[in-house]
Backbone as CSV, one residue per row, in Angstrom:
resi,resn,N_x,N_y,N_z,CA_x,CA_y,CA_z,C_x,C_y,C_z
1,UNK,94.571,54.500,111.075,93.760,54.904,112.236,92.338,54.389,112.053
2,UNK,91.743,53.723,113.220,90.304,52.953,113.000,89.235,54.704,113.050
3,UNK,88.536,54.001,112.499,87.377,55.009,112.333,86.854,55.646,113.822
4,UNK,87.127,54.515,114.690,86.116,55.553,116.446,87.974,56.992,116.479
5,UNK,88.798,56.455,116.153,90.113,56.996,116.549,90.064,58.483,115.771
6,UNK,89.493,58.092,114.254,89.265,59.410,113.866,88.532,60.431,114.145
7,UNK,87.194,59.663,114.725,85.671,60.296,115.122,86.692,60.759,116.220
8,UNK,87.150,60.381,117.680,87.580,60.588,118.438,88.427,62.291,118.617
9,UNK,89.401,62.210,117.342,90.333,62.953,116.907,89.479,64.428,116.906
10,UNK,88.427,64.066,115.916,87.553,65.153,115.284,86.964,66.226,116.053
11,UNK,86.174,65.447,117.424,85.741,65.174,118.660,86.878,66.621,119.837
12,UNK,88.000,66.162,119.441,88.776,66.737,120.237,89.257,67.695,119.930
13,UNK,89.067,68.190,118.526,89.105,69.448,117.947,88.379,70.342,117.505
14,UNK,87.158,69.920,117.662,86.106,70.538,117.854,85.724,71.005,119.344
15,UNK,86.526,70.407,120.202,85.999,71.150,122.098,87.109,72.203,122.141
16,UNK,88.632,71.972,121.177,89.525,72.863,121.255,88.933,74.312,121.039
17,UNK,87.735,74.319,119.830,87.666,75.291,119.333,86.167,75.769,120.128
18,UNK,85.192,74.706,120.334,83.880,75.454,120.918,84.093,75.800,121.885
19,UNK,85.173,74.866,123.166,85.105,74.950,124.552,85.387,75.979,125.312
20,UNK,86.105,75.588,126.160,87.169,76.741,126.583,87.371,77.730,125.762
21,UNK,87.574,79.110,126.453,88.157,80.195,126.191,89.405,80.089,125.298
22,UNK,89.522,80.380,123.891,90.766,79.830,123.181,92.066,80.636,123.958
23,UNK,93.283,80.046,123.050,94.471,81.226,123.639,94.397,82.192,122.510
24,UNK,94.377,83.068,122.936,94.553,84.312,122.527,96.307,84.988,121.177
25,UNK,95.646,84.614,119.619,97.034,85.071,119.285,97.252,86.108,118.614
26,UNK,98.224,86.521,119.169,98.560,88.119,118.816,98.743,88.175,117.379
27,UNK,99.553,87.060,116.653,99.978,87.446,115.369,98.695,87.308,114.249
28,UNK,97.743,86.985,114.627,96.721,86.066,113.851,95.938,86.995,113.353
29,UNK,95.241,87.020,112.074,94.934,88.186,111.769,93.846,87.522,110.541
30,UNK,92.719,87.879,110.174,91.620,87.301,109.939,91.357,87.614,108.460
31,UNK,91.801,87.461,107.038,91.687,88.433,106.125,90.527,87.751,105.687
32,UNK,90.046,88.917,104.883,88.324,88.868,104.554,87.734,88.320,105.450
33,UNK,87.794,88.580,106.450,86.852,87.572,107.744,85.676,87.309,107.790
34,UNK,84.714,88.432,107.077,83.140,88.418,106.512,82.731,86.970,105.407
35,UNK,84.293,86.656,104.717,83.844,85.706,103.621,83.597,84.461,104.594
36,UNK,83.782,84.437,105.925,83.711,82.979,106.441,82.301,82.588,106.889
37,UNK,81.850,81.473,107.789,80.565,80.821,107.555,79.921,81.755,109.299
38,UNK,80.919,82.166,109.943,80.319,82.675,110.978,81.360,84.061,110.782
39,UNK,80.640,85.319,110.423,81.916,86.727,110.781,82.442,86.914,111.783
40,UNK,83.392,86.895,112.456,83.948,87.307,113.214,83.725,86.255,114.475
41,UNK,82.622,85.191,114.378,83.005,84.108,115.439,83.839,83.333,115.358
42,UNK,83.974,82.956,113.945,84.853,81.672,113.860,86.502,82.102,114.187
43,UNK,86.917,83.880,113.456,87.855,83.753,114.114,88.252,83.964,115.876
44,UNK,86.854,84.342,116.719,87.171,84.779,117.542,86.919,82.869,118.416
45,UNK,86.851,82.417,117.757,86.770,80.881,118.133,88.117,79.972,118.352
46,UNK,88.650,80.863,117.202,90.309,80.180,117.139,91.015,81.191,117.696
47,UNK,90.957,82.230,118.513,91.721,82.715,118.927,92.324,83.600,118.373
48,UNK,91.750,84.377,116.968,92.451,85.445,116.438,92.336,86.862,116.898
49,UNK,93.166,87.619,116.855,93.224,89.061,117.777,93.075,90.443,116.639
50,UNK,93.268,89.873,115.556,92.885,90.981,114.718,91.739,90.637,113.312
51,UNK,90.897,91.403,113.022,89.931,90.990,111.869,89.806,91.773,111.228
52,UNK,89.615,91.722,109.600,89.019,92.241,108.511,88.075,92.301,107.593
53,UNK,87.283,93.282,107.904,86.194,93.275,107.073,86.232,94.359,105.909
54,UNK,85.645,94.654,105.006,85.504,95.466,103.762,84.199,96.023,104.053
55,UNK,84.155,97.229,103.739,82.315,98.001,104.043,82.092,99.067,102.515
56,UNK,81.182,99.527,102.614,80.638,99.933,101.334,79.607,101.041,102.004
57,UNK,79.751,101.708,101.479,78.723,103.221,102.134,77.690,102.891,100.700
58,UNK,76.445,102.774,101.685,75.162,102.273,100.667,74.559,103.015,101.608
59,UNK,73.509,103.993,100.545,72.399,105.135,101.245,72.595,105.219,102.596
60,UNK,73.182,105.538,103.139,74.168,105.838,104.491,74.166,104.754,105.614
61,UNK,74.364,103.725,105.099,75.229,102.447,105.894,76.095,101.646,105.432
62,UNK,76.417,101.498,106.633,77.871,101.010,105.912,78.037,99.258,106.179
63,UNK,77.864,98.451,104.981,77.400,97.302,104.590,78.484,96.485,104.329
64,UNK,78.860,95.148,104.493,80.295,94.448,104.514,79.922,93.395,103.448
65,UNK,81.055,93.584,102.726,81.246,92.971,101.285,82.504,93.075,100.596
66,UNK,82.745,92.599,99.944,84.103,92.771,99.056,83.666,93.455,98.134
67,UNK,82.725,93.449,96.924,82.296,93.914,96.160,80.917,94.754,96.381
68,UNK,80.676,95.571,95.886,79.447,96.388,95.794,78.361,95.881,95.320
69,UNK,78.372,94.930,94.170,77.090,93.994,94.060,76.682,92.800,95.155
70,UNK,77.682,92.874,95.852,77.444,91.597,97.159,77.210,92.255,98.484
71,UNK,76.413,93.595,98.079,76.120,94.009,99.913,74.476,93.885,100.114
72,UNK,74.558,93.085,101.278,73.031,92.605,101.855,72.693,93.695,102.608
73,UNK,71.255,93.664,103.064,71.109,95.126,103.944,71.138,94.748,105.069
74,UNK,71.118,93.851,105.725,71.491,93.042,107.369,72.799,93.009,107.295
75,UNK,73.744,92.898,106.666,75.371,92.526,106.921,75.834,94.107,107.257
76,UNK,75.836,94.389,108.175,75.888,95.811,108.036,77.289,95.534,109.337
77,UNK,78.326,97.014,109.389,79.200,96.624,110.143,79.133,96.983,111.809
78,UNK,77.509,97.306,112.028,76.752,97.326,113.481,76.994,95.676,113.480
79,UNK,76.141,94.799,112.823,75.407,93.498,113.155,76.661,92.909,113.307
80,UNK,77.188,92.470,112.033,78.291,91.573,112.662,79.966,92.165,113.263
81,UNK,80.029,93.167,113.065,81.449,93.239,113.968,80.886,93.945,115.408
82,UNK,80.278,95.377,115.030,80.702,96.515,116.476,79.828,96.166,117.134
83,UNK,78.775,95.323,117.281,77.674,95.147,118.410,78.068,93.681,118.952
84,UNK,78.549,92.659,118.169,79.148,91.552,118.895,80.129,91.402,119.730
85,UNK,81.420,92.753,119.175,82.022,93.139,120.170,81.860,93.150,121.040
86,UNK,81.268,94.499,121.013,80.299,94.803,122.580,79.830,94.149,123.548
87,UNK,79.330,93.538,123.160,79.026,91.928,124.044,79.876,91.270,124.604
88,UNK,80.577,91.032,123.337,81.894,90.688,124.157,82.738,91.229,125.334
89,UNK,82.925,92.083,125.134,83.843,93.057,126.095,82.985,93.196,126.960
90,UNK,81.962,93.683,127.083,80.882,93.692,128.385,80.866,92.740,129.380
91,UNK,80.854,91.297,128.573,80.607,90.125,128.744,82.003,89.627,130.039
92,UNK,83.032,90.027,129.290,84.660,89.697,129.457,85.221,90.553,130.558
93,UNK,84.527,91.700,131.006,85.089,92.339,131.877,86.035,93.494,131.074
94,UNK,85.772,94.359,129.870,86.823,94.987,129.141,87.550,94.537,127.985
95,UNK,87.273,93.127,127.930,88.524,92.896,126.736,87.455,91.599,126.035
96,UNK,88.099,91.461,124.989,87.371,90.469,123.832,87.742,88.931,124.203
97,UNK,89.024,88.712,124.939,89.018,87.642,125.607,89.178,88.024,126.914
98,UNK,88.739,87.094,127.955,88.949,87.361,129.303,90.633,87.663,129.718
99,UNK,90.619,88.323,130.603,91.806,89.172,130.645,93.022,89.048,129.807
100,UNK,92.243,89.092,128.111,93.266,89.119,127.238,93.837,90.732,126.431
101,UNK,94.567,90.285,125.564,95.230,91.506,125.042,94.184,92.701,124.248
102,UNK,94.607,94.153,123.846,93.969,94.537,123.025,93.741,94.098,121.558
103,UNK,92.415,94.024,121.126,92.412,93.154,119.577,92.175,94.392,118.281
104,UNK,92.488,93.953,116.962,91.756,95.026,116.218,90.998,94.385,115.228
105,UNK,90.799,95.895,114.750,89.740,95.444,113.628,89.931,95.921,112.661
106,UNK,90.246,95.940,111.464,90.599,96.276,110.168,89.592,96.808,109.615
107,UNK,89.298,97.912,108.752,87.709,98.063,108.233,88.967,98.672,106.712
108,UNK,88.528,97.945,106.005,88.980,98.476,104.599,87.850,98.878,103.393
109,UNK,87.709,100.053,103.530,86.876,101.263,102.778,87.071,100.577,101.372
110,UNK,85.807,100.581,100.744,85.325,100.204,99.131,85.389,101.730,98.751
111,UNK,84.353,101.929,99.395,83.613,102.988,98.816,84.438,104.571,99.055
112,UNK,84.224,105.488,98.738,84.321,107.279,98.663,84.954,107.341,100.052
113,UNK,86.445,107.622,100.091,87.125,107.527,101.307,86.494,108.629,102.369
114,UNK,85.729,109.866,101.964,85.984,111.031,102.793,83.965,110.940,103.126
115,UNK,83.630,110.693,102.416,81.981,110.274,102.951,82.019,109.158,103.546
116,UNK,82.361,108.254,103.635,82.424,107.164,104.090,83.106,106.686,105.374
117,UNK,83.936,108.003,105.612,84.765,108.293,106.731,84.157,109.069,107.554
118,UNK,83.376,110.263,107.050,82.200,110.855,107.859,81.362,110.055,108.516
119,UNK,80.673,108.875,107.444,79.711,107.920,108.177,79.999,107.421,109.820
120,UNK,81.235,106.916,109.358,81.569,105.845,110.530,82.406,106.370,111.652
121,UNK,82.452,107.554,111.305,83.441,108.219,112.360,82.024,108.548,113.774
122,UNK,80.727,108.983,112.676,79.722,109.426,113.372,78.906,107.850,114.071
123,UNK,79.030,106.568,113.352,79.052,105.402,113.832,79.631,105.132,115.286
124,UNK,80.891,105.360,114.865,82.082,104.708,116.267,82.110,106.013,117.498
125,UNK,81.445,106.961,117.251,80.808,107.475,118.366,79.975,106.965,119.445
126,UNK,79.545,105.548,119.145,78.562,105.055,119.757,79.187,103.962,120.771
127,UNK,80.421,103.963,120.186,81.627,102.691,120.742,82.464,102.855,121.151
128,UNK,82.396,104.447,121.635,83.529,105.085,122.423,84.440,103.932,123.715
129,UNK,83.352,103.961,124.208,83.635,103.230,125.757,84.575,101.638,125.870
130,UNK,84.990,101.374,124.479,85.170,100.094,123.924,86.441,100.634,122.931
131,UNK,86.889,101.716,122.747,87.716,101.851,121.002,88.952,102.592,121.650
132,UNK,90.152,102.077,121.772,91.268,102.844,121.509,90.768,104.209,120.882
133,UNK,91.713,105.441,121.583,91.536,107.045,121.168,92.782,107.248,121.285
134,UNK,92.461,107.920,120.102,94.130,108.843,119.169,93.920,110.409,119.353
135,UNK,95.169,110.781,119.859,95.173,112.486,119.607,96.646,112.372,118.642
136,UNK,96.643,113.605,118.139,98.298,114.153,117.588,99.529,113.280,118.403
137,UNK,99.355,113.711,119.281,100.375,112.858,120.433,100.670,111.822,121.080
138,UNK,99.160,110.978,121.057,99.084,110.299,122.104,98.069,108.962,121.613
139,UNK,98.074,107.644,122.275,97.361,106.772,121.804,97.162,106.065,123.471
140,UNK,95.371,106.537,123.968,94.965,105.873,124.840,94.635,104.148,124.366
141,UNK,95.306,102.709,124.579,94.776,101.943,124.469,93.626,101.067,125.048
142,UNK,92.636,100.930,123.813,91.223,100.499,124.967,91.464,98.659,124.316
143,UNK,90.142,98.229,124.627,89.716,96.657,124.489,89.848,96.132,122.640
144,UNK,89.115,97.410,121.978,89.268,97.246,120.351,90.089,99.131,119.797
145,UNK,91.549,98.386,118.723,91.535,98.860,118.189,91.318,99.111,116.688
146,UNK,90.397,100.465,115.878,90.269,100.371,114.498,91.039,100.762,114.177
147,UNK,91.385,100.351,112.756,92.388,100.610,111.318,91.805,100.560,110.506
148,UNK,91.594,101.724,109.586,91.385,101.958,108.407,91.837,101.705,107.093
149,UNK,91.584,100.952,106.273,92.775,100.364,105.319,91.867,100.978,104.107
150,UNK,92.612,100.414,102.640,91.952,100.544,101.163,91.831,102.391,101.036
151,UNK,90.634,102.788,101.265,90.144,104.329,100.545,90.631,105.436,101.928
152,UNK,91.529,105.471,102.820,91.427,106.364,103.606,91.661,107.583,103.246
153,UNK,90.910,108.480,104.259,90.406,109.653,104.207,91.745,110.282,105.347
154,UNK,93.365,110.184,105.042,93.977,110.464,105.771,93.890,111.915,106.204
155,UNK,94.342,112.453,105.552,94.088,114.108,105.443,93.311,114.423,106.872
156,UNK,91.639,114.320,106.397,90.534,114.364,107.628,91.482,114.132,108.925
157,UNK,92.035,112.697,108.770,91.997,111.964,110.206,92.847,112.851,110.744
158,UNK,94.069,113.152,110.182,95.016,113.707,110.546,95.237,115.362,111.120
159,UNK,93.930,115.751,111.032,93.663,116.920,111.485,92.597,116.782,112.691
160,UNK,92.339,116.039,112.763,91.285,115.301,113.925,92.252,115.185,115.578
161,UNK,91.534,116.519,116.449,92.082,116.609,117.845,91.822,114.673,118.950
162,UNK,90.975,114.531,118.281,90.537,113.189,119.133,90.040,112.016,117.831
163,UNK,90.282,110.728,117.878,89.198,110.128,116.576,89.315,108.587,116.988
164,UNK,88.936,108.034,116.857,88.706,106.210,117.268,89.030,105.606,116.086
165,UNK,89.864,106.071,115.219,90.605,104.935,114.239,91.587,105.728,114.123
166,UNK,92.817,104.812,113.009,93.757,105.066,113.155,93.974,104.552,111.234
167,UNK,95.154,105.079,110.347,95.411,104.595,108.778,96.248,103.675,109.281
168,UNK,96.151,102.591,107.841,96.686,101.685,107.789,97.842,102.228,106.356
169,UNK,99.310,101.954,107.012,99.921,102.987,106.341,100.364,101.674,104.726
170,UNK,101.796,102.106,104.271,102.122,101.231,103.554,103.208,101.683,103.228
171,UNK,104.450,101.024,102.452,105.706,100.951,102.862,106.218,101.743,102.882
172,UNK,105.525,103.172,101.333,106.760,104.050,101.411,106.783,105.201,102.265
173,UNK,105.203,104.816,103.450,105.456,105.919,104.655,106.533,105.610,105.655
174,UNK,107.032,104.378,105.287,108.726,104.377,106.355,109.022,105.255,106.080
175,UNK,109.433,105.659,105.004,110.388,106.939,104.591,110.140,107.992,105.096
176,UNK,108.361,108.472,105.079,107.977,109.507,105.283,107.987,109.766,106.732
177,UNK,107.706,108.620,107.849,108.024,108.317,108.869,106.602,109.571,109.385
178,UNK,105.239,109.489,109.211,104.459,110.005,109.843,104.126,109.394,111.330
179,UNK,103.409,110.204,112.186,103.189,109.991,113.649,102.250,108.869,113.546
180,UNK,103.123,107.891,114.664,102.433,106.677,114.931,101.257,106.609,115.221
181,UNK,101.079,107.711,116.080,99.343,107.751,116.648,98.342,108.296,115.347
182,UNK,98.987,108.206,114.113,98.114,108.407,112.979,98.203,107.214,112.086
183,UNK,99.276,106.644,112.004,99.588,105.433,111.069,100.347,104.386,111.899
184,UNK,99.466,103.368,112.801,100.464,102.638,113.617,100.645,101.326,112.731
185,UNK,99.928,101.317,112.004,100.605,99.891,111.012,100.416,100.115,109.717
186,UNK,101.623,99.381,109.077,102.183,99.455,107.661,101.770,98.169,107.636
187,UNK,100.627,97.779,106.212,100.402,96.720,105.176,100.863,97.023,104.029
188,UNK,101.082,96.159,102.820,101.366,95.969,101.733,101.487,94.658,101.635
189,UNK,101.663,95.036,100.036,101.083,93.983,99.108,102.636,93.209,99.479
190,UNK,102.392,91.516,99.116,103.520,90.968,99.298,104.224,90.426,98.126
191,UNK,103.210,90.322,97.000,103.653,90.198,95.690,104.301,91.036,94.870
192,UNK,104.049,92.322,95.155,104.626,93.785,94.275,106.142,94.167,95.353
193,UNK,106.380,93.083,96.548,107.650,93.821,97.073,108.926,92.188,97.186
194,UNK,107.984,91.197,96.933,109.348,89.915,97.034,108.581,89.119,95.980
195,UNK,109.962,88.468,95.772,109.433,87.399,94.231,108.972,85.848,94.670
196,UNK,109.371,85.640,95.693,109.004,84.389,96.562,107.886,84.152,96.832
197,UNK,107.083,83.051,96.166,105.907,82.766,96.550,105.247,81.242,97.269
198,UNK,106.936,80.840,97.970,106.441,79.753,98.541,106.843,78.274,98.276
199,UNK,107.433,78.447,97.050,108.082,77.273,97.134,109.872,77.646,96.920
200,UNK,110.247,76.323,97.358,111.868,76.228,98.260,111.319,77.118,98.772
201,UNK,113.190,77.327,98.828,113.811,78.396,100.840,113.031,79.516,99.874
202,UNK,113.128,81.018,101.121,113.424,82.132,100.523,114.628,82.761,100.699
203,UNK,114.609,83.231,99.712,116.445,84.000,99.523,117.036,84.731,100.596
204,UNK,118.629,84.543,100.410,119.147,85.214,101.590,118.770,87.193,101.252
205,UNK,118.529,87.377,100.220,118.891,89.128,100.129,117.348,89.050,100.339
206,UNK,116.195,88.436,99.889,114.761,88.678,100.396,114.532,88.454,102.129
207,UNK,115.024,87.757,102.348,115.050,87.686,104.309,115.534,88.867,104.631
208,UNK,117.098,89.257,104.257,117.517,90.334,104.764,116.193,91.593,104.276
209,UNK,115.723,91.641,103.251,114.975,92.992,102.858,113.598,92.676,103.816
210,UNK,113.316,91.367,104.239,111.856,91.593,104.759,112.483,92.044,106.463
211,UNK,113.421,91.320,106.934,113.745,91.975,108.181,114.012,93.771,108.482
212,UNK,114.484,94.010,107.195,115.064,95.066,107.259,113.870,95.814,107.252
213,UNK,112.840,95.664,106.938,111.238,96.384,106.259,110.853,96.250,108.087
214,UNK,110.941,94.913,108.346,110.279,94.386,110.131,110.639,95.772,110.947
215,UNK,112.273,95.840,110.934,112.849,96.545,111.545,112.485,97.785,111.871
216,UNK,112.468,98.603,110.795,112.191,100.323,110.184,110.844,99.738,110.733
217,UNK,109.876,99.377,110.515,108.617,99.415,110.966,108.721,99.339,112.716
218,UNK,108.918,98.840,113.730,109.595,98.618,114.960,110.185,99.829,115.298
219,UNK,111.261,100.422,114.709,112.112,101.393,115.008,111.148,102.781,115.556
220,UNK,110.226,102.499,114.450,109.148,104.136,114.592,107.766,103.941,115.552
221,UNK,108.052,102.680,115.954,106.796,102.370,116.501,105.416,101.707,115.880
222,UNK,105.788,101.439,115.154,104.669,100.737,114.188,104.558,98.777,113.965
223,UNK,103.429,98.569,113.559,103.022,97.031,113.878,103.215,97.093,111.877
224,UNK,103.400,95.710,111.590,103.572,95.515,109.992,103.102,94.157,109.509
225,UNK,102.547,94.362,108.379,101.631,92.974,107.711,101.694,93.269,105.952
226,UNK,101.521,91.769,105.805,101.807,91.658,104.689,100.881,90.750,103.615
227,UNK,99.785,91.106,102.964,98.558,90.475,102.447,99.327,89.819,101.005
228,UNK,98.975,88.999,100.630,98.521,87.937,99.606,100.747,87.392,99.761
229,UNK,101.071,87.364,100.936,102.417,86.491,101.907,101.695,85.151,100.893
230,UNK,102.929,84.228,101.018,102.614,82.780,101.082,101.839,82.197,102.203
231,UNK,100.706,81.400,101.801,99.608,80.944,103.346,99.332,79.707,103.510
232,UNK,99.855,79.598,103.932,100.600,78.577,104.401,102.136,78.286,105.474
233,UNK,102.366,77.089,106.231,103.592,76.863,106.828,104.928,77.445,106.770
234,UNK,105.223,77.530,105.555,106.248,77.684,104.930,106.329,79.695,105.035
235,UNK,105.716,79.760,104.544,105.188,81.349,104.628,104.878,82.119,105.895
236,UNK,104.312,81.209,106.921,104.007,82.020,108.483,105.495,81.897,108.802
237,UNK,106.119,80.961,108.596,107.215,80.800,109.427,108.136,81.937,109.049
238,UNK,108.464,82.372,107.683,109.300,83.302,107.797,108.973,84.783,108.324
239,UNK,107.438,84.713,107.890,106.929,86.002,108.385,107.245,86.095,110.166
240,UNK,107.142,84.741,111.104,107.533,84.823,112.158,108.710,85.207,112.636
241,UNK,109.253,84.433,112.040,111.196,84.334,112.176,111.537,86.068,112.098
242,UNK,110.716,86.451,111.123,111.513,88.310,110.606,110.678,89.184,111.859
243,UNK,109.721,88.511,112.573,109.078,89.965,113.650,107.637,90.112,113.413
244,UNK,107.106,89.778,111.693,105.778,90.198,111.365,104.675,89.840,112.646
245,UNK,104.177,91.561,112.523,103.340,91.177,113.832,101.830,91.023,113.720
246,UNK,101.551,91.228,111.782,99.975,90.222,111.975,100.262,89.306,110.934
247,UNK,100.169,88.344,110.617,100.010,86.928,109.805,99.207,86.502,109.451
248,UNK,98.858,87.373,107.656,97.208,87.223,106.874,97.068,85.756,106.628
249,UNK,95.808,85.382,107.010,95.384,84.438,106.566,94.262,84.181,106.148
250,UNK,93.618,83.093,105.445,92.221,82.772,105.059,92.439,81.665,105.803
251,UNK,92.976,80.884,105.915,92.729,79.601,106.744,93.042,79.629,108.661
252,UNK,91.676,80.017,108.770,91.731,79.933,110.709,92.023,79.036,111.257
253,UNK,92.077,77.674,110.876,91.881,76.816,112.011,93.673,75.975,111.484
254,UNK,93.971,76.540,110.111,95.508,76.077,110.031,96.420,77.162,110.752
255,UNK,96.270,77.939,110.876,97.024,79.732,111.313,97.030,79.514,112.866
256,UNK,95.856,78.908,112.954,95.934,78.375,114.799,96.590,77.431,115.405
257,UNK,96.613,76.202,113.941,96.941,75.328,115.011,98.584,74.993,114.400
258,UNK,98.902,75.970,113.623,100.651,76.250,113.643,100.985,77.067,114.319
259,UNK,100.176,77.975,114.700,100.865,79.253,116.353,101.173,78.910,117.882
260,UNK,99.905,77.630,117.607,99.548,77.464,119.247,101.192,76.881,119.683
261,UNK,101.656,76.072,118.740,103.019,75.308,119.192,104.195,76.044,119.141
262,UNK,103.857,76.782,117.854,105.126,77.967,117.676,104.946,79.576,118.345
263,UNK,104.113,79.774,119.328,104.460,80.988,120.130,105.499,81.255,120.543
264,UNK,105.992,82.458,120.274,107.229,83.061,121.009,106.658,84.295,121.864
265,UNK,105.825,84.139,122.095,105.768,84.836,122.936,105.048,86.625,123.345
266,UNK,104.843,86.887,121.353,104.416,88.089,121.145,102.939,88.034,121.522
């Protein structure tokens, strides 16, 4: 390929991603999304519908970092997630893409699950008008929904008549089979439950066990993901093929541009 052909190429994937309104994908899911060069633009650039950030309760804010020695006092999870939102959805008429689906947001607790849950509960008071609301019974869906992952403060939530997040469960609450409108998605680890990490096929009794995991998750009403999956091709695809309905990734702009062709439709 001559060099204008590549410039050309480059050119055309770069308007994919600045231009137009991306398509919108459901399965796409943003892990550590803070570690990237823009938070939460770049994936909302490629079209991802769910994001993750990590926060840290520091002298009562709550600051985004993976680690506790890496929290700045501007990275806070006002600046770059819940106020850009906002904008967004304001912006959009209700939703984060123009008359697109509901998106979420992952917030996975570092710090002291039950102070830290106080913080932000008294936070996302402010973002009512914008946040999916959970009762015992019932799940009003709005423009953003939260999930609580890492340190949750289940207990609290679960006694909570009204609350704007929701736990991020993990496998062996299939069993326990708690109310969806408290735990609507099951993560886990993908290394501590299959031995497959990506190269060849994966096995016929590991397909059957990840479908079978898809399934029971589906059956009760619940969405299911699976962090440190193979990431890569080889790895989205089976996670597709079995139902998985978010697909961790670190790489945005590969996660996009293997969905855009392979949508089915979720």
């Amino acid at each position: 390929m001559s060099k204008t052909a590549l410039w050309l190429a480059g050119l055309v994937g770069c308007v994919a991603v600045s231009g137009a309104e991306p398509t919108p994908l459901l399965q796409a899911h943003a892990h550590n999304d803070y570690a990237h060069r823009r938070p939460l633009l770049d994936a909302l650039d490629h079209g991802f519908c769910s994001v993750e950030a990590d926060i840290w309760l520091v002298e009562g804010r709550l600051l985004v970092a993976h680690d506790r020695s890496g929290v700045k006092p501007e990275r806070t999870l006002q600046a770059l997630y819940l106020d850009p939102l906002r904008e967004r959805i304001v912006r959009n008429g209700g939703r984060v893409y123009p008359d697109g689906p509901p998106c979420w947001l992952l917030i996975d607790v570092k710090s002291e699950a039950r102070e830290t849950y106080g913080v932000l509960r008294e936070l996302l008071g402010g973002y009512t008008n914008m946040l999916t609301a959970f009762t015992p019974t019932n799940t009003v869906t709005n423009a953003l929904t939260i999930i609580l992952s890492g340190n949750r403060a289940t207990g609290v939530m679960a006694e909570e008549a009204c609350r704007y997040a929701a736990v991020d469960g993990r496998l062996p609450d299939l069993a326990t089979n708690p109310s969806p409108q408290l735990v609507p998605l099951i993560s886990d680890n993908w290394a501590t439950n299959f031995r497959w990490r990506g190269k060849g096929p994966l096995g016929d009794a590991e397909r059957r066990k990840l479908r079978q995991l898809v399934g029971q998750a589906h059956q009760q009403g619940r969405r299911i993901r699976f962090w440190g999956a193979p990431d890569h091709p080889a790895g989205w695809s089976e996670l597709q093929q079995a139902g998985v309905d978010l697909i961790n990734t670190d790489d945005l702009p590969g996660l996009r541009n293997w969905l855009l062709p392979n949508l089915d439709g979720r």
